[in-house]
N, C-alpha and C positions, 0 to 999 in steps of 0.2 A: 385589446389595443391594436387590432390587426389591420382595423378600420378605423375611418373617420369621415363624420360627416363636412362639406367645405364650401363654404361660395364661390363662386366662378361667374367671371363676366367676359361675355365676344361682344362683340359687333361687327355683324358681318359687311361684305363689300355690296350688299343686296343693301345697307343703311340700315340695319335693326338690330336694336342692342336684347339680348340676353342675360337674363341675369338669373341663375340658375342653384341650386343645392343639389352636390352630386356628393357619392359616398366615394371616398377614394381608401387605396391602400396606406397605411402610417408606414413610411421610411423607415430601415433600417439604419441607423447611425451610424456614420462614418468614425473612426476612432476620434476626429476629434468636435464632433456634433453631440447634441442631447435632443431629446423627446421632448416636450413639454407639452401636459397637459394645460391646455389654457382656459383659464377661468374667469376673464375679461380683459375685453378688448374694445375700447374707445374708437368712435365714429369720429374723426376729424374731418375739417375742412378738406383738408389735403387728400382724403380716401376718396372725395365725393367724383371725380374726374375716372380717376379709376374707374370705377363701380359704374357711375352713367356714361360718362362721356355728355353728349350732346344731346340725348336723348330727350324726348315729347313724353315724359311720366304721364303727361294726363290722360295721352292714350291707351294705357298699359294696360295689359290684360294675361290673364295665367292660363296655361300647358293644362290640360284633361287632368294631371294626374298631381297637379298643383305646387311643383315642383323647377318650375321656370316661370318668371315672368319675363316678357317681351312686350316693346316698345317702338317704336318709328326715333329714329334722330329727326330733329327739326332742318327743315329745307335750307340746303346750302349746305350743311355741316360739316356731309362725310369729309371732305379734303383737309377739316381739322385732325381726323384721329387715325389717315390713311396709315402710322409706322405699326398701328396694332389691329388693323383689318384682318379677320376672321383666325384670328387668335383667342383661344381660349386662357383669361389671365385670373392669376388668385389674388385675393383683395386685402385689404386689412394691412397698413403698416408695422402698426406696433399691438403689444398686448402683454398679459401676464400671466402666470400661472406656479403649477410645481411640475419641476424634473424629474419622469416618471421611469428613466431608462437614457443611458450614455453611452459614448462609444468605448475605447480601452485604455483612452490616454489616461492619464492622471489627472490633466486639468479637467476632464469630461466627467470622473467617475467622482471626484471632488464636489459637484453640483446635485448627483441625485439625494432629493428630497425637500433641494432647495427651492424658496420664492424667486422665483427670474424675471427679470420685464425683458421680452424681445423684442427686437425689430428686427422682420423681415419680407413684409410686403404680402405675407399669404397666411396672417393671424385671425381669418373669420372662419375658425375651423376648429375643431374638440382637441385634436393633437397635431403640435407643428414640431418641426424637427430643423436644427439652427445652427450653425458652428457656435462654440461657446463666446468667442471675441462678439458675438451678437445679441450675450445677456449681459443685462446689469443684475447682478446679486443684491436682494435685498437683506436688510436685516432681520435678525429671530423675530417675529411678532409679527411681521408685515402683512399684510396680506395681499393677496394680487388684484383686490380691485381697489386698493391705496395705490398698487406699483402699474395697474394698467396704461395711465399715461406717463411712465416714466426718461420717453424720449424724444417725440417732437417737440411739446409744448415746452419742459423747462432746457432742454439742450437747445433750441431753438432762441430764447431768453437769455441763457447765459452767450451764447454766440452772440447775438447782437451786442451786448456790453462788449464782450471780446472785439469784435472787429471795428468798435470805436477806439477803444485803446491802441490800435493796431495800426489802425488810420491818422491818429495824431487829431481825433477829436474830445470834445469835454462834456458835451451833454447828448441828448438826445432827445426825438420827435415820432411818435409811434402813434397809429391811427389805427380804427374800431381798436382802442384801447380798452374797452370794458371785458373783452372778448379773457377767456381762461388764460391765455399767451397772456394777455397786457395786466392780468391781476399778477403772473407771476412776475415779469417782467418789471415791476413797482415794487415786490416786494424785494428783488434782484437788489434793484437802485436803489432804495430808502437804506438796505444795509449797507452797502458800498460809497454812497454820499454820492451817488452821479445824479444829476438833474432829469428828470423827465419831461418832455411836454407830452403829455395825454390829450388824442384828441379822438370824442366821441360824438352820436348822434342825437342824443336825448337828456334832460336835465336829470331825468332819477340814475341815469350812466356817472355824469360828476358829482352827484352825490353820493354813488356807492363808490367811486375813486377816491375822492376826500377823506369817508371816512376809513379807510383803509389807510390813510397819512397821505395821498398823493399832495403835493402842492403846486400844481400847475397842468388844468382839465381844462381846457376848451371846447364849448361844443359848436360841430360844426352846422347847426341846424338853428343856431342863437343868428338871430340879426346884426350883432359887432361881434362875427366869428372872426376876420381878419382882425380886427381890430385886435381882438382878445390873442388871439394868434401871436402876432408881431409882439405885443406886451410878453408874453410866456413866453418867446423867441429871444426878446433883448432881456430878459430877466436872467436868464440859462447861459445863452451864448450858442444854442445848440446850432451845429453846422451839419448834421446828418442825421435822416428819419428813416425810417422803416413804415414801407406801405401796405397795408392787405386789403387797399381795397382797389389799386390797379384802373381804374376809368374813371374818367369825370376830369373835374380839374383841380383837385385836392393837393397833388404831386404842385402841379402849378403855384399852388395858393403857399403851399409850403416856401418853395423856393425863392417867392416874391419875397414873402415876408425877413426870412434868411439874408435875403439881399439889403432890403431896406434899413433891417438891425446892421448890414456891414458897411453901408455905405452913409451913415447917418450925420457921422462928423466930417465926408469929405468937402472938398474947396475945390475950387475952378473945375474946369469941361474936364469930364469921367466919362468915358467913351466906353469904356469895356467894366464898368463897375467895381465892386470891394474886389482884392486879392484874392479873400479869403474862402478857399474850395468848399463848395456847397454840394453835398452828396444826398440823394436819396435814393432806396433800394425799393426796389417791387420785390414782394416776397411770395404775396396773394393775389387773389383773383377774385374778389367778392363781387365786384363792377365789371361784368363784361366789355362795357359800352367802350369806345376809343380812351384814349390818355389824353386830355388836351391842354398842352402847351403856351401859354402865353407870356411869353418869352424877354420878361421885363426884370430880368435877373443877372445881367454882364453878360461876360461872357466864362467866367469860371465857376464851373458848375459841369454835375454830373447825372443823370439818370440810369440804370441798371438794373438787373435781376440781382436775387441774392436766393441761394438755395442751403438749408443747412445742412445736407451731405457734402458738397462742394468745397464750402466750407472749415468742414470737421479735416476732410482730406488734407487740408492745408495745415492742421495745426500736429504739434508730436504727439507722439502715443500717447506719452507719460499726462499733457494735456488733460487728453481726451478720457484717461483713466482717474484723474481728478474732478475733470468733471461729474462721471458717472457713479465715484464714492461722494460728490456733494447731494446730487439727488439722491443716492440710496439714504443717506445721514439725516436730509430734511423734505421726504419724500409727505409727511405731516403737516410741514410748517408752510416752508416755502412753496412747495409744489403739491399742495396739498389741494385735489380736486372735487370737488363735488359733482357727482351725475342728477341728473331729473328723473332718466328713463333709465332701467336694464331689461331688455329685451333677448329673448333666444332668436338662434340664427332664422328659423321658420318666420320669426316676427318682425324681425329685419327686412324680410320682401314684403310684406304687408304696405300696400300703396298708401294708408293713413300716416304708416309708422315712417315712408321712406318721404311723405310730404313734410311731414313734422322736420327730420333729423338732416332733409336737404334745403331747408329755411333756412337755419345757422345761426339761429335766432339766440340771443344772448340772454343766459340764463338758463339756455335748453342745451344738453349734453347728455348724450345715449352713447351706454354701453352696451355691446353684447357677452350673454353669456352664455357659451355654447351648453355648459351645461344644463341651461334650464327647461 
């Protein structure tokens, strides 16, 4: 355990990304850190920035000793990722495993032999080392590729319910909804009785919504997608969405519709339209393309980022520690994930494997596992 194998990504100020397998030393543990051997670790959306950046994968090509692949960013880019220029950075947000070794606290030495899910940014590796406020504890039986996505996708879920309640709204509006976030995120809702409006890109997407109980899927690739929009809008009530696809005019279409459900019984000249505050948050990036605004909404209304570290920061511990014994409790039911792929780290730089798993493609979810 003296070693460990890790991924590692630079991209230098020359504009070419590195993406690399180096063996490094395993940390000794602070008294209040643990070891963890990890035994998978989920590919999200959210890792893929890290890992490429901007890079031109289709040029990619491997290091004599097969051990690096390198890449060209696509023209223009570098001024996107100037804060981490020729930085060597470790990948992998979250993952899970057993605690093989701790430091001398009590709360550290309490953990070994435990099922952990961590988050700590540098999980594409055989053994990570984490202060213990950085595991969720699973329960007996679990195992770590049940607990591997045990913290963006459903703490990410339960936040968004949260920050509606918080905000003084009643339902909600979440898009590429069929995506592993929007199944838990339903299943979040349908127990709690909060309205969803689901809206996806293809007709087999609302029907695997449906039958999971959703009752209100719009897709937005149908011909009366407004239409159907505004109907699932006035039905709910919803005043605030959550966006992961960031470009285009979907934010737009949302807001329109938002508006037209609040202003639909007013009377005489409405100059600044419904009262009633229209929020929606960008969370993703799935659309690079611009955001585009067409601005037939009042004037009360909002646009923003929504990060759920940011987030989590804002709420109490005791929160945050409730949270994370809800998904250790129904790490099966409710946040219970299915993968396609599990691939070892070597197969993670594989240009087929890194085509496939940077699609994002719904239905497709790879796992690594170092040990394989």
């Amino acid at each position: 355990m003296t070693k460990s194998k890790q991924l590692f990504s630079t991209i230098s100020s020359k504009g070419e990304l590195s993406f690399s397998l180096v063996e490094v030393d395993v940390p000794r543990p602070k008294p209040h850190e643990v070891v963890v051997k990890i035994e998978a670790a989920p590919i999200n959306p959210s890792d893929m920035w890290p890992m490429f950046g901007p890079a031109d994968l289709r040029a990619a090509s491997f290091s004599d000793d097969g051990k690096t692949l390198k890449a060209p960013l696509h023209e223009g880019m570098l001024s996107k990722v100037k804060p981490r220029l020729d930085q060597t950075l470790p990948i992998g947000n979250e993952g899970a495993g057993t605690v093989v070794a701790a430091g001398d606290s009590p709360q550290a030495q309490a953990l070994i032999g435990k099922t952990v899910a961590v988050l700590s940014g540098a999980t594409y590796t055989e053994y990570c080392c984490v202060p213990v406020q950085a595991c969720i504890v699973h329960n007996e039986g679990t195992t770590p590729k049940q607990a591997a996505s045990s913290f963006v996708n459903p703490l990410t879920a339960l936040s968004m319910v949260e920050t509606m309640r918080q905000e003084g709204h009643q339902a909600l509006v979440h898009t590429a909804a069929a995506s592993s976030l929007g199944i838990m995120l339903n299943k979040i809702c349908i127990q709690a009785g909060v309205d969803l409006v689901n809206i996806v890109r293809k007709q087999e997407q609302v029907d695997m919504l449906k039958a999971l109980g959703a009752k209100y899927v719009v897709n937005s690739s149908a011909e009366n997608f407004k239409k159907d929009l505004y109907k699932a809008i006035d039905a709910t009530g919803a005043t605030l969405a959550f966006d992961a696809i960031g470009g285009g005019t979907v934010v737009s279409d949302i807001l329109t519709a938002m508006e037209k459900v609040g202003s639909k019984d007013a009377t005489g000249f409405n100059t600044y339209g419904s009262a009633q505050n229209k929020q929606v948050y960008i969370y993703g990036g799935l659309d690079f393309s611009p955001s585009v605004l067409n601005r037939a909404y009042g004037m009360t209304w909002g646009i923003g980022g929504w990060l759920l570290m940011r987030f989590l920061g804002k709420l109490e511990i005791s929160q945050v520690v409730a949270m994370h014994k809800r998904v250790a409790d129904e790490i099966n039911t409710t946040f219970a994930l299915d993968f396609s792929d599990e691939i070892s780290l070597e197969e993670a730089m594989q240009p087929a494997n890194i085509a496939r798993y940077n699609a994002k493609k719904t239905g497709e979810k790879f796992l690594i596992n170092p040990s394989k």
